[in-house]
mmJSON file of the N, C-alpha and C atoms, coordinates in Angstrom:
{"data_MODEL":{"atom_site":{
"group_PDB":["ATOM","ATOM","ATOM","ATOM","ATOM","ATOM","ATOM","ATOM","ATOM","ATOM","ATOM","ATOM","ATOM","ATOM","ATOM","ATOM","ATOM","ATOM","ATOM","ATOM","ATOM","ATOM","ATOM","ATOM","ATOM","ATOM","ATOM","ATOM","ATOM","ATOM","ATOM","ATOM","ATOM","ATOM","ATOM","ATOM","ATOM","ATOM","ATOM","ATOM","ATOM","ATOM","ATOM","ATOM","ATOM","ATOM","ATOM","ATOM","ATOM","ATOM","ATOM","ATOM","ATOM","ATOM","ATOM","ATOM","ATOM","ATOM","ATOM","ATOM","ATOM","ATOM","ATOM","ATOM","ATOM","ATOM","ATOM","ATOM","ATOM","ATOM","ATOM","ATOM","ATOM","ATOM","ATOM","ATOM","ATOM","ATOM","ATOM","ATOM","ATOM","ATOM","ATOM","ATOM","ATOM","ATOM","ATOM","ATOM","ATOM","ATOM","ATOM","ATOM","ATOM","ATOM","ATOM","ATOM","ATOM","ATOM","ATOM","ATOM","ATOM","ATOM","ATOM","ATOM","ATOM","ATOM","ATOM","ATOM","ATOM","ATOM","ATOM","ATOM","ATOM","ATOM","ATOM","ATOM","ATOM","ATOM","ATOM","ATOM","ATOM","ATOM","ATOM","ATOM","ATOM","ATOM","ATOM","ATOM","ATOM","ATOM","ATOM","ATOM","ATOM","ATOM","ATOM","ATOM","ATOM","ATOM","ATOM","ATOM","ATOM","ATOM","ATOM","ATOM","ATOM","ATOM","ATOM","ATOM","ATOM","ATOM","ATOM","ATOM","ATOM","ATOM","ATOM","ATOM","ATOM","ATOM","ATOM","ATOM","ATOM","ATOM","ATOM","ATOM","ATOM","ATOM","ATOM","ATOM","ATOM","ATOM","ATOM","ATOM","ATOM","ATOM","ATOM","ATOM","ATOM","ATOM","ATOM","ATOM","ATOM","ATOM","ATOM","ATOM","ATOM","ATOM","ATOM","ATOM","ATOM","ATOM","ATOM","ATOM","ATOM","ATOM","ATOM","ATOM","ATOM","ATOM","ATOM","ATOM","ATOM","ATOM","ATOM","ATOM","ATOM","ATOM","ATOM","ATOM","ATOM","ATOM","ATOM","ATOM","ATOM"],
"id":[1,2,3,4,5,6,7,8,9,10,11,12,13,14,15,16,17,18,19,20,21,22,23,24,25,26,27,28,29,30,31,32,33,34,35,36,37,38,39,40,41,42,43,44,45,46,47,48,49,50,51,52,53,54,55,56,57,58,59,60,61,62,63,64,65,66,67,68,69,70,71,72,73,74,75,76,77,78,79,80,81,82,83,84,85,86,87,88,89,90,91,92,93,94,95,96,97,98,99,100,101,102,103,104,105,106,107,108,109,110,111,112,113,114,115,116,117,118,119,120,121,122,123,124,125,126,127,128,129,130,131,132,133,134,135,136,137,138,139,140,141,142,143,144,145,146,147,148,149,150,151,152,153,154,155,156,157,158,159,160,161,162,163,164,165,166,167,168,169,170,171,172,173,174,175,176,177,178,179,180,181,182,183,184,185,186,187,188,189,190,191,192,193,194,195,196,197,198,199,200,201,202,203,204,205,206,207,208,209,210,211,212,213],
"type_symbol":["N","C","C","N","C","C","N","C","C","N","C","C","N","C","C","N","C","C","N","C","C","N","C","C","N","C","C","N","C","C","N","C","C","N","C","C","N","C","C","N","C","C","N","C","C","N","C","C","N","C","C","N","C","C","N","C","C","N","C","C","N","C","C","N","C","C","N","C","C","N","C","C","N","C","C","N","C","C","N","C","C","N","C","C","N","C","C","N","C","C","N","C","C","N","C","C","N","C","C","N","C","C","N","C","C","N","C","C","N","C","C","N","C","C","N","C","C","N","C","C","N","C","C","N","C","C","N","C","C","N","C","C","N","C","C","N","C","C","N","C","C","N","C","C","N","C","C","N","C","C","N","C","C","N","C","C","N","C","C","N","C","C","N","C","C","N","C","C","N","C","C","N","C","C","N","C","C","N","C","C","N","C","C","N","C","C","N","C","C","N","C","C","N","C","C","N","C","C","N","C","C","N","C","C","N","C","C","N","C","C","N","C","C"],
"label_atom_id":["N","CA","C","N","CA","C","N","CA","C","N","CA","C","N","CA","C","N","CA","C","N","CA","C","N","CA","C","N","CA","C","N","CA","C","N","CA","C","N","CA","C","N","CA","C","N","CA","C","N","CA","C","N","CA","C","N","CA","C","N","CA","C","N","CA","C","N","CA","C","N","CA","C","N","CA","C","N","CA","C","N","CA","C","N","CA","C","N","CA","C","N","CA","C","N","CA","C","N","CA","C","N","CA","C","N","CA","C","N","CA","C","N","CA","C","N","CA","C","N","CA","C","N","CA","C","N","CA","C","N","CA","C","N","CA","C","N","CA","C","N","CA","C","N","CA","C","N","CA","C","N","CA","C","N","CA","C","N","CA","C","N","CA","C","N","CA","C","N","CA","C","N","CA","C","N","CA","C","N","CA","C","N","CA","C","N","CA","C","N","CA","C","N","CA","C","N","CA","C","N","CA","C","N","CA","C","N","CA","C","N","CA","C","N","CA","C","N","CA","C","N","CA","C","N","CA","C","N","CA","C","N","CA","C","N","CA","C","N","CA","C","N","CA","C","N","CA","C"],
"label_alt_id":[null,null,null,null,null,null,null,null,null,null,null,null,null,null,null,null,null,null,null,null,null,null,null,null,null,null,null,null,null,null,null,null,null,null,null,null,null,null,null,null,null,null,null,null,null,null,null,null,null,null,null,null,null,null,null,null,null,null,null,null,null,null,null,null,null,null,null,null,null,null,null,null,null,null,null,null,null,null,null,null,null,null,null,null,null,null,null,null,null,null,null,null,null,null,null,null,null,null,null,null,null,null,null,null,null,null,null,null,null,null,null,null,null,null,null,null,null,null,null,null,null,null,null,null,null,null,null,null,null,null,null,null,null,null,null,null,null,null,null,null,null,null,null,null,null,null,null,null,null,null,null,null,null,null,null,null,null,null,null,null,null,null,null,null,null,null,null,null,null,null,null,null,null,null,null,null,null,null,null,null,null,null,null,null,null,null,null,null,null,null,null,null,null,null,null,null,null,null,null,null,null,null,null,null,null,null,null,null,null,null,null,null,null],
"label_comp_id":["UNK","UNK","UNK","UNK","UNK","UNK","UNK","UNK","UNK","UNK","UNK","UNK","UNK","UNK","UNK","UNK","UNK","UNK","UNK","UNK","UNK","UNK","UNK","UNK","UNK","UNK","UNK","UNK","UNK","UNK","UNK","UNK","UNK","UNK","UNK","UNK","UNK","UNK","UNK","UNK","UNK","UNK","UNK","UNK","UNK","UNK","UNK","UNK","UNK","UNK","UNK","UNK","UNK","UNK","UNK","UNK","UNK","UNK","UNK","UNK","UNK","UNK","UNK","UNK","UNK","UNK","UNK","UNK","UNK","UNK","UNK","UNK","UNK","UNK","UNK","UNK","UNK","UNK","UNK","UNK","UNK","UNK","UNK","UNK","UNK","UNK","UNK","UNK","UNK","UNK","UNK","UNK","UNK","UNK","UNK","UNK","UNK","UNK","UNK","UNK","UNK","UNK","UNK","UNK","UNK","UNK","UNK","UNK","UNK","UNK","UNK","UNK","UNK","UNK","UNK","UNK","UNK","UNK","UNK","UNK","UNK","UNK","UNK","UNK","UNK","UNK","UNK","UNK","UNK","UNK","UNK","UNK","UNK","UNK","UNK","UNK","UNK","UNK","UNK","UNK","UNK","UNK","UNK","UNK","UNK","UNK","UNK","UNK","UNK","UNK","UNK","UNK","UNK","UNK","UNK","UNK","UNK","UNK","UNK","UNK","UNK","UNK","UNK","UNK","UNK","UNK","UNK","UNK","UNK","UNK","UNK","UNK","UNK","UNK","UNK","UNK","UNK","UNK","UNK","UNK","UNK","UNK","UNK","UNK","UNK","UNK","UNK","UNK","UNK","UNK","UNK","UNK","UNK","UNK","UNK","UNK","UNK","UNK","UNK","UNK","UNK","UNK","UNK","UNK","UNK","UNK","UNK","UNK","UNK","UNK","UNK","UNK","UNK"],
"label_asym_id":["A","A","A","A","A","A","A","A","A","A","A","A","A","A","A","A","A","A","A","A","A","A","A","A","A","A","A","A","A","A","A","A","A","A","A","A","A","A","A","A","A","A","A","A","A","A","A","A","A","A","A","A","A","A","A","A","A","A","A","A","A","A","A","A","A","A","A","A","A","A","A","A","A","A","A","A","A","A","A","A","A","A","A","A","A","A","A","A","A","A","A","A","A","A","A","A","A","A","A","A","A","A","A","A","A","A","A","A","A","A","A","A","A","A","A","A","A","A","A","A","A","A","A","A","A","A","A","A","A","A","A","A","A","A","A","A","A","A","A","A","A","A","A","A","A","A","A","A","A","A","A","A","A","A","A","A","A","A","A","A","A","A","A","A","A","A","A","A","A","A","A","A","A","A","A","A","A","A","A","A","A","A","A","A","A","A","A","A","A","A","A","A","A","A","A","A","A","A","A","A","A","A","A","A","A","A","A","A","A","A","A","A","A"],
"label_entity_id":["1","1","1","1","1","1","1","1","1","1","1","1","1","1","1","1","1","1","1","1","1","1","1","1","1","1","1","1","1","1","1","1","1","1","1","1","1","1","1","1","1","1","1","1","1","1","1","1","1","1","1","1","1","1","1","1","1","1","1","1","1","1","1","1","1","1","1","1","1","1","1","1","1","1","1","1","1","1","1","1","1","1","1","1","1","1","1","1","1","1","1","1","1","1","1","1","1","1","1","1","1","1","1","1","1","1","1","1","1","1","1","1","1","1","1","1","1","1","1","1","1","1","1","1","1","1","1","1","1","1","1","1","1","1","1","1","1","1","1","1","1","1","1","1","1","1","1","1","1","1","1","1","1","1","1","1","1","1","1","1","1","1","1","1","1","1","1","1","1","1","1","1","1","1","1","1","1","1","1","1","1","1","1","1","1","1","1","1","1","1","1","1","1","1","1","1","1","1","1","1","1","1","1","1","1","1","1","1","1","1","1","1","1"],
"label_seq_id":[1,1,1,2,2,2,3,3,3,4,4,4,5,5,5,6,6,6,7,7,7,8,8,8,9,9,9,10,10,10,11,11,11,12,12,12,13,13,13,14,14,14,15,15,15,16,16,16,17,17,17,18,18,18,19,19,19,20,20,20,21,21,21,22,22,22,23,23,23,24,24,24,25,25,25,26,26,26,27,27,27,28,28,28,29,29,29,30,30,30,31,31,31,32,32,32,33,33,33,34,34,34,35,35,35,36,36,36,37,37,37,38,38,38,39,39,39,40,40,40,41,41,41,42,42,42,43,43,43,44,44,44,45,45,45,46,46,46,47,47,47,48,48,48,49,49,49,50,50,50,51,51,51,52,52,52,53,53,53,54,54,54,55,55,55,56,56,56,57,57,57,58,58,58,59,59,59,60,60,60,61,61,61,62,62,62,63,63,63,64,64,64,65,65,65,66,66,66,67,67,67,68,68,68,69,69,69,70,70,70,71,71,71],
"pdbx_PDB_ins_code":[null,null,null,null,null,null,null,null,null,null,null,null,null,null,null,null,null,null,null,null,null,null,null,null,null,null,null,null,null,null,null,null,null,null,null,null,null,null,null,null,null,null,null,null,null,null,null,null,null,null,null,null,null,null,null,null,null,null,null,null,null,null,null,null,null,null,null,null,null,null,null,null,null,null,null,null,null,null,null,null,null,null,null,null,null,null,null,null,null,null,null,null,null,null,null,null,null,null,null,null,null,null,null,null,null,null,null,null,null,null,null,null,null,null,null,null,null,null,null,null,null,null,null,null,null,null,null,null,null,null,null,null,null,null,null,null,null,null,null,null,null,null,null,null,null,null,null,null,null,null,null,null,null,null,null,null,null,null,null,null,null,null,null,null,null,null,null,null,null,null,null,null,null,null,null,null,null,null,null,null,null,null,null,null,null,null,null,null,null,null,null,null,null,null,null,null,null,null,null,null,null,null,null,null,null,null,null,null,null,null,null,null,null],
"Cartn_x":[-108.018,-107.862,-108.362,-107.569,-107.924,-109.006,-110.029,-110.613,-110.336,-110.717,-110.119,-111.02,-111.479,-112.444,-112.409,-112.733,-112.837,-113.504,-113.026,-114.05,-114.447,-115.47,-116.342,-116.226,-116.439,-117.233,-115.614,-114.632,-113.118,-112.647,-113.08,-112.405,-113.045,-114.282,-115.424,-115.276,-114.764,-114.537,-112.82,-112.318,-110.604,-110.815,-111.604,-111.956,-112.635,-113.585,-114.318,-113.093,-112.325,-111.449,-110.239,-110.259,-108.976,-110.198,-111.075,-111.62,-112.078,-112.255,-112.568,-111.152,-109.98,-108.869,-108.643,-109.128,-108.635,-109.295,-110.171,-111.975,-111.559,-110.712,-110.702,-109.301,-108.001,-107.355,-107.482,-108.703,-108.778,-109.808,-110.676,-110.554,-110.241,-109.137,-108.167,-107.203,-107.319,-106.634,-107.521,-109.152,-110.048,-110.306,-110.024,-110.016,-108.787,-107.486,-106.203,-106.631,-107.466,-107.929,-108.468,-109.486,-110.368,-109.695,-108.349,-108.083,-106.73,-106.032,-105.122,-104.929,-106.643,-106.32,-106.267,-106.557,-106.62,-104.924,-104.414,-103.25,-102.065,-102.89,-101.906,-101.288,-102.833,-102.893,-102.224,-102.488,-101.989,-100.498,-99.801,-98.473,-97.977,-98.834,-97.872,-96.933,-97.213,-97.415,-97.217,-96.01,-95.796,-96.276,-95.818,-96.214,-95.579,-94.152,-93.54,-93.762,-94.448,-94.581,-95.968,-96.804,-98.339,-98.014,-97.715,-97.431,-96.286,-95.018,-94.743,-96.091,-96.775,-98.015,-98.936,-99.417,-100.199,-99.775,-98.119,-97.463,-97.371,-97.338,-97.363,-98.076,-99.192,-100.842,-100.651,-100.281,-100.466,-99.059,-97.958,-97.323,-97.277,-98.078,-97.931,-99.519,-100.066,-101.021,-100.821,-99.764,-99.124,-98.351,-97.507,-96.375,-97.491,-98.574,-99.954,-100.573,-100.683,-101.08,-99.989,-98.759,-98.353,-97.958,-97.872,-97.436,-98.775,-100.083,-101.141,-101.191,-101.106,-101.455,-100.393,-98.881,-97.732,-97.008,-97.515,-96.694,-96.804],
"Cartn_y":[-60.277,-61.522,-61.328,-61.638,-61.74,-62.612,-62.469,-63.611,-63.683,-64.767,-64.884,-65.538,-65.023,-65.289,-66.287,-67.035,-68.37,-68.187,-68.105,-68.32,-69.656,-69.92,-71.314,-72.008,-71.477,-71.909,-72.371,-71.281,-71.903,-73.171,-73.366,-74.691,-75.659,-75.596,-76.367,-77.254,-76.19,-76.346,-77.179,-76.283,-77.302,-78.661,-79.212,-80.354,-81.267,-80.339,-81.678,-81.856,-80.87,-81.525,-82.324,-82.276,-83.237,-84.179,-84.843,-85.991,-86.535,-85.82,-85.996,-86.733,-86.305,-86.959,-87.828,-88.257,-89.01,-90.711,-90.489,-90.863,-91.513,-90.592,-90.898,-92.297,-91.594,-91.879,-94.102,-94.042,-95.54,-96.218,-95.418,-95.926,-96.803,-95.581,-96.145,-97.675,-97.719,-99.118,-100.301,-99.878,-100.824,-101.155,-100.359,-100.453,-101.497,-101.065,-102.238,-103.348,-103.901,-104.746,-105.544,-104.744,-105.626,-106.454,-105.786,-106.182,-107.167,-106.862,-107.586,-109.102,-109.57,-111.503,-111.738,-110.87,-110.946,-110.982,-109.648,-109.308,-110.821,-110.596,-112.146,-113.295,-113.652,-114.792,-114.223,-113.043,-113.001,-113.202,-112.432,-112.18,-112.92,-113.775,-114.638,-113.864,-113.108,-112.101,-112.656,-112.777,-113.042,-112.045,-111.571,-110.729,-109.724,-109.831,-108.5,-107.768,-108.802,-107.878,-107.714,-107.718,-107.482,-106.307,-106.23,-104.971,-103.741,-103.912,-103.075,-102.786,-103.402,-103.258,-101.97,-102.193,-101.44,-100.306,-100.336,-99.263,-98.459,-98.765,-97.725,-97.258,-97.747,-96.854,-95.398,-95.424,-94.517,-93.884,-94.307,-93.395,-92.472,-93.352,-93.383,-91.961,-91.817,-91.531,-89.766,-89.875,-88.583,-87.666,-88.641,-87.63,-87.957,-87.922,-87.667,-86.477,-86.314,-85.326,-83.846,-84.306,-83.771,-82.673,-83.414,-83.108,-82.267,-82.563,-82.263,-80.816,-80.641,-79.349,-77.963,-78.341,-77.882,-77.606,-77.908,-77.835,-78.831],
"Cartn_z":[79.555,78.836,77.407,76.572,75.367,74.729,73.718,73.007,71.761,71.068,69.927,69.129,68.054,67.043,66.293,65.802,64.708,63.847,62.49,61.427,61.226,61.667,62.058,60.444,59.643,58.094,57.258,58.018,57.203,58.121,59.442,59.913,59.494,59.443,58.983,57.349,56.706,55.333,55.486,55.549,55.714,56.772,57.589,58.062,56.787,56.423,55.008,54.616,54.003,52.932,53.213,54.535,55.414,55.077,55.435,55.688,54.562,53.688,52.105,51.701,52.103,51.48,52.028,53.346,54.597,53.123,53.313,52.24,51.16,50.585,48.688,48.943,49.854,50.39,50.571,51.464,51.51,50.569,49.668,48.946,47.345,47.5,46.387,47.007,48.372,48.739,48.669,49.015,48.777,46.819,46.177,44.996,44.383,45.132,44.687,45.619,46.345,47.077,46.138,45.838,44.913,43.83,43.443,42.024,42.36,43.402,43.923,43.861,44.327,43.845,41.984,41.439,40.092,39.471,40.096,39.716,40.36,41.038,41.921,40.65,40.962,39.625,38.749,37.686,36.326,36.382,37.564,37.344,38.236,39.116,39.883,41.098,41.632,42.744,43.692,45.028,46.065,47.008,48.75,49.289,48.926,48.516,48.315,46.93,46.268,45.108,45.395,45.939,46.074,46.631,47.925,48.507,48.273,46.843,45.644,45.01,44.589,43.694,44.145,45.442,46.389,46.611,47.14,47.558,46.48,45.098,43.567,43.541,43.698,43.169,44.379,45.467,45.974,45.816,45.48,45.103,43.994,42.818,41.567,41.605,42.646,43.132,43.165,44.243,44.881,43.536,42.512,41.429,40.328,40.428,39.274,39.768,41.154,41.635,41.445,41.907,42.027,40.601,39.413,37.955,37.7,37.88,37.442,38.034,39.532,39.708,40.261,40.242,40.262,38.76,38.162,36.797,36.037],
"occupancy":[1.0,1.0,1.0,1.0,1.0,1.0,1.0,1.0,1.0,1.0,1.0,1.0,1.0,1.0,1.0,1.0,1.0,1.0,1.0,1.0,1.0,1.0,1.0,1.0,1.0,1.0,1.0,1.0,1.0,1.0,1.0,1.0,1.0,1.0,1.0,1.0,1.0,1.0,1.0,1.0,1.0,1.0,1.0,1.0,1.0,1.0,1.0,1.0,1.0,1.0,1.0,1.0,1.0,1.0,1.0,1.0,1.0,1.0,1.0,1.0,1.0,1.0,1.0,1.0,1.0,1.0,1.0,1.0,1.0,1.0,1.0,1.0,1.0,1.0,1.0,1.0,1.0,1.0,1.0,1.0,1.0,1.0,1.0,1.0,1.0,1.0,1.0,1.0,1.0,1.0,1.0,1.0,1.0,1.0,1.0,1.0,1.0,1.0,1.0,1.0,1.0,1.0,1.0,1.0,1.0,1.0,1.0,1.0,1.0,1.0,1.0,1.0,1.0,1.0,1.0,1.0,1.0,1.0,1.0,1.0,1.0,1.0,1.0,1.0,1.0,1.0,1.0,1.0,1.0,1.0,1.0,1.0,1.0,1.0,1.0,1.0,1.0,1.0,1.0,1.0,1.0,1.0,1.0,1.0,1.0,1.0,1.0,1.0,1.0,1.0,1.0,1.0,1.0,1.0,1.0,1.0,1.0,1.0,1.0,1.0,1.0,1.0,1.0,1.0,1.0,1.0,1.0,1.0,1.0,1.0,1.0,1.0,1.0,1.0,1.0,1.0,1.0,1.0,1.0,1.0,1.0,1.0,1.0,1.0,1.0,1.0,1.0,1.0,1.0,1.0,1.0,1.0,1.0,1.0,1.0,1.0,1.0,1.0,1.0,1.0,1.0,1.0,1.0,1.0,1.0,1.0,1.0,1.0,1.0,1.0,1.0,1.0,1.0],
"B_iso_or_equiv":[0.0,0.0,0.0,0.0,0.0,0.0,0.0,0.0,0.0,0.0,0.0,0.0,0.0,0.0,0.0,0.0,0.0,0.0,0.0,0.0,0.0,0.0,0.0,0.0,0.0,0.0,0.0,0.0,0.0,0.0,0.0,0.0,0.0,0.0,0.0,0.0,0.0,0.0,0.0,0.0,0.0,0.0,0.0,0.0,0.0,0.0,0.0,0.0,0.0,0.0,0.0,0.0,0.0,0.0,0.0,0.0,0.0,0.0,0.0,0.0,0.0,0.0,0.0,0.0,0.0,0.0,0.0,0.0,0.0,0.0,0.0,0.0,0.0,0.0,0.0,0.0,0.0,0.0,0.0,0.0,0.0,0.0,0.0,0.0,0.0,0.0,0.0,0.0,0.0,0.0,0.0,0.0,0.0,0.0,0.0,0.0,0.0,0.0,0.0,0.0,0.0,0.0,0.0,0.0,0.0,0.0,0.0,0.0,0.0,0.0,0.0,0.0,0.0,0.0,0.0,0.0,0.0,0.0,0.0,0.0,0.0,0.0,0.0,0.0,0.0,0.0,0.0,0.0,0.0,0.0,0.0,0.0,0.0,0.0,0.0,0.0,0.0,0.0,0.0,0.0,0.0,0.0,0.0,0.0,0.0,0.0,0.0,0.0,0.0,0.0,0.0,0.0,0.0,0.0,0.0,0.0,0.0,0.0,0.0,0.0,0.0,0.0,0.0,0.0,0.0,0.0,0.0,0.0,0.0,0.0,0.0,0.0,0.0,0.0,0.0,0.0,0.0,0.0,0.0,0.0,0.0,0.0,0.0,0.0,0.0,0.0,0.0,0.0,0.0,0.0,0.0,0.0,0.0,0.0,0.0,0.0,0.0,0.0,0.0,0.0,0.0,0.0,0.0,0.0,0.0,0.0,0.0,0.0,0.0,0.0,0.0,0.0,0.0],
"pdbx_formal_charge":[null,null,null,null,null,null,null,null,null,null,null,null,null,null,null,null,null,null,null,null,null,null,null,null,null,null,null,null,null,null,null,null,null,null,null,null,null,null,null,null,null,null,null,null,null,null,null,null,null,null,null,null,null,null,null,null,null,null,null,null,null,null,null,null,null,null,null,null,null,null,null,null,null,null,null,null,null,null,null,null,null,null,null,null,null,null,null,null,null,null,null,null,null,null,null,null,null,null,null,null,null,null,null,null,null,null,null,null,null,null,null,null,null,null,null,null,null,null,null,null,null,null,null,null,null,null,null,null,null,null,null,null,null,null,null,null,null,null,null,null,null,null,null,null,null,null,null,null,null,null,null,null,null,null,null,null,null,null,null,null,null,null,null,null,null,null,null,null,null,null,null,null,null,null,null,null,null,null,null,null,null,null,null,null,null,null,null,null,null,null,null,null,null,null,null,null,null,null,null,null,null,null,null,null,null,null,null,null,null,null,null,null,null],
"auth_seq_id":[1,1,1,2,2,2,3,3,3,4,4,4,5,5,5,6,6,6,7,7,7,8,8,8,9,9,9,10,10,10,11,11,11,12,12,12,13,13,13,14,14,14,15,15,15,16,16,16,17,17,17,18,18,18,19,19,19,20,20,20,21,21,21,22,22,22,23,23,23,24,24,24,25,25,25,26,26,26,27,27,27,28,28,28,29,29,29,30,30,30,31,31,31,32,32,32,33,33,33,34,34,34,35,35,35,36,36,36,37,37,37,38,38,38,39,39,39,40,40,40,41,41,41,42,42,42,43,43,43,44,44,44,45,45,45,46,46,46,47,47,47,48,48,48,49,49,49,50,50,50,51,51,51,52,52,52,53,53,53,54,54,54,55,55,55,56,56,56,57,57,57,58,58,58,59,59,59,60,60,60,61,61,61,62,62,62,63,63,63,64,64,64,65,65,65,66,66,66,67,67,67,68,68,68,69,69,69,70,70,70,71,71,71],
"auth_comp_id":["UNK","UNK","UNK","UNK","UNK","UNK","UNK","UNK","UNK","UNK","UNK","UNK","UNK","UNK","UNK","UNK","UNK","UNK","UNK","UNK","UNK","UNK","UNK","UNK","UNK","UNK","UNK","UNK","UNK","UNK","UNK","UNK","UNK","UNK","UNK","UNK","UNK","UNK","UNK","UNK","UNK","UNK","UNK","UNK","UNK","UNK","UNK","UNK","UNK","UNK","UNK","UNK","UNK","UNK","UNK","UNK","UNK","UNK","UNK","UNK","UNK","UNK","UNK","UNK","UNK","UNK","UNK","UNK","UNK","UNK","UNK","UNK","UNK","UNK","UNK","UNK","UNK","UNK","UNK","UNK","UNK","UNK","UNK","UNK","UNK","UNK","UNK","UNK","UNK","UNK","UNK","UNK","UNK","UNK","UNK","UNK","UNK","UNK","UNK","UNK","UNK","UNK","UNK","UNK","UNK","UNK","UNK","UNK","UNK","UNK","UNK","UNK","UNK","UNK","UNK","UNK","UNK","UNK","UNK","UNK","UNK","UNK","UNK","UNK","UNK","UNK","UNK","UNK","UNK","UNK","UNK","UNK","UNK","UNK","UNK","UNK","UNK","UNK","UNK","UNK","UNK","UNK","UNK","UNK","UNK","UNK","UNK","UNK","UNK","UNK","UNK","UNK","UNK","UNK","UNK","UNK","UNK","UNK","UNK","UNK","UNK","UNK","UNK","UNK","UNK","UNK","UNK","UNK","UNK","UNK","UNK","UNK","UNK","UNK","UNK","UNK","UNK","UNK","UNK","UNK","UNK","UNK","UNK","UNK","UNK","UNK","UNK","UNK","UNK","UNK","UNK","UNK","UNK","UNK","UNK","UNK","UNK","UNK","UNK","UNK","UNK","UNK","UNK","UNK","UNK","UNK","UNK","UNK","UNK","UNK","UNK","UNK","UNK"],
"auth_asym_id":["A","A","A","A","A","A","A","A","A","A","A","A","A","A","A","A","A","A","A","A","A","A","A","A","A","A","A","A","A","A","A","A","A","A","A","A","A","A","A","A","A","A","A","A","A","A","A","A","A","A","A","A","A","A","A","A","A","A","A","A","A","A","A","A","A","A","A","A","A","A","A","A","A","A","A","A","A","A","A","A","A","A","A","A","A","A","A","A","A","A","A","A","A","A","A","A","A","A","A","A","A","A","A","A","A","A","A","A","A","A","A","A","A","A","A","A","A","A","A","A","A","A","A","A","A","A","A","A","A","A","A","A","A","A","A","A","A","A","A","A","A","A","A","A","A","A","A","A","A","A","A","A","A","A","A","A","A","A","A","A","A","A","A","A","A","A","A","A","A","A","A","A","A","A","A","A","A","A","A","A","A","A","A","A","A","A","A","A","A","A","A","A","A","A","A","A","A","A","A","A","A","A","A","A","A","A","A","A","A","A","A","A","A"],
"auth_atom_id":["N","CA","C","N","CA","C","N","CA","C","N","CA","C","N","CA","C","N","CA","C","N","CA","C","N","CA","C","N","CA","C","N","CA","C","N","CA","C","N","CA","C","N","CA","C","N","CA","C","N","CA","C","N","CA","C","N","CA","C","N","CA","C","N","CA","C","N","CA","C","N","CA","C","N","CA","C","N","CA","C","N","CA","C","N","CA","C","N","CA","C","N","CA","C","N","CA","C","N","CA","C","N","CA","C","N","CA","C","N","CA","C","N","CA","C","N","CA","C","N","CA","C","N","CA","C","N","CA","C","N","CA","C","N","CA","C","N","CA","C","N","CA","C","N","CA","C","N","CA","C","N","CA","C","N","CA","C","N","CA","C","N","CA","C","N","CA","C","N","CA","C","N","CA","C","N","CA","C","N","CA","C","N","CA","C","N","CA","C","N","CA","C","N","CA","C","N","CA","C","N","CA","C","N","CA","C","N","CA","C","N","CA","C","N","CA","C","N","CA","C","N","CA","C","N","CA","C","N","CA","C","N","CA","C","N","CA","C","N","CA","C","N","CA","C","N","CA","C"],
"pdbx_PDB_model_num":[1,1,1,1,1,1,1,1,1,1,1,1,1,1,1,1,1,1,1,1,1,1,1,1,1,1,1,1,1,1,1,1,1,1,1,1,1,1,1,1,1,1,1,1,1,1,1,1,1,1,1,1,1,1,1,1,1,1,1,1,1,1,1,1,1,1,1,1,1,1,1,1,1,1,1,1,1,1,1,1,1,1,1,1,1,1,1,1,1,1,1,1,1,1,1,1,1,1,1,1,1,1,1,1,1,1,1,1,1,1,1,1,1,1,1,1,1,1,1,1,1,1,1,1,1,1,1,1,1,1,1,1,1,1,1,1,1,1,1,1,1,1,1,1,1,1,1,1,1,1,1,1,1,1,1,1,1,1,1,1,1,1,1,1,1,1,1,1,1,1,1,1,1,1,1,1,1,1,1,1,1,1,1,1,1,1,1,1,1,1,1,1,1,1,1,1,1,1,1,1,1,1,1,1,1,1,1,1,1,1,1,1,1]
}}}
């Protein structure tokens, strides 16, 4: 029977950084939370545009990321 070795310190490490993103992840939604009854009011914001609003930041999130460290 075979065994099979684990480098303990690389799963260990690629777990923080899954959970680190899991992390940053919600709270960039608690952040458009916060600002959401504000934005409401200014612009007069129904549900579908609250949740366009929300849904940007994290898209707007991902092709910031994406531009920044791809090219």
């Amino acid at each position: 029977m075979k065994q099979s070795s684990f480098n303990s310190s690389y799963i260990l490490g690629i777990s923080f950084i899954s959970a680190l993103g899991g992390y940053l992840f919600g709270f960039d939604f608690a952040v458009i939370a916060g600002a959401l009854p504000f934005l409401q009011q200014q612009f007069g914001l129904d549900a579908y545009w609250e949740g366009f609003a929300t849904g940007s930041l994290a898209l707007g999130a991902i092709v910031g990321y994406s531009r920044r460290y791809n090219g």
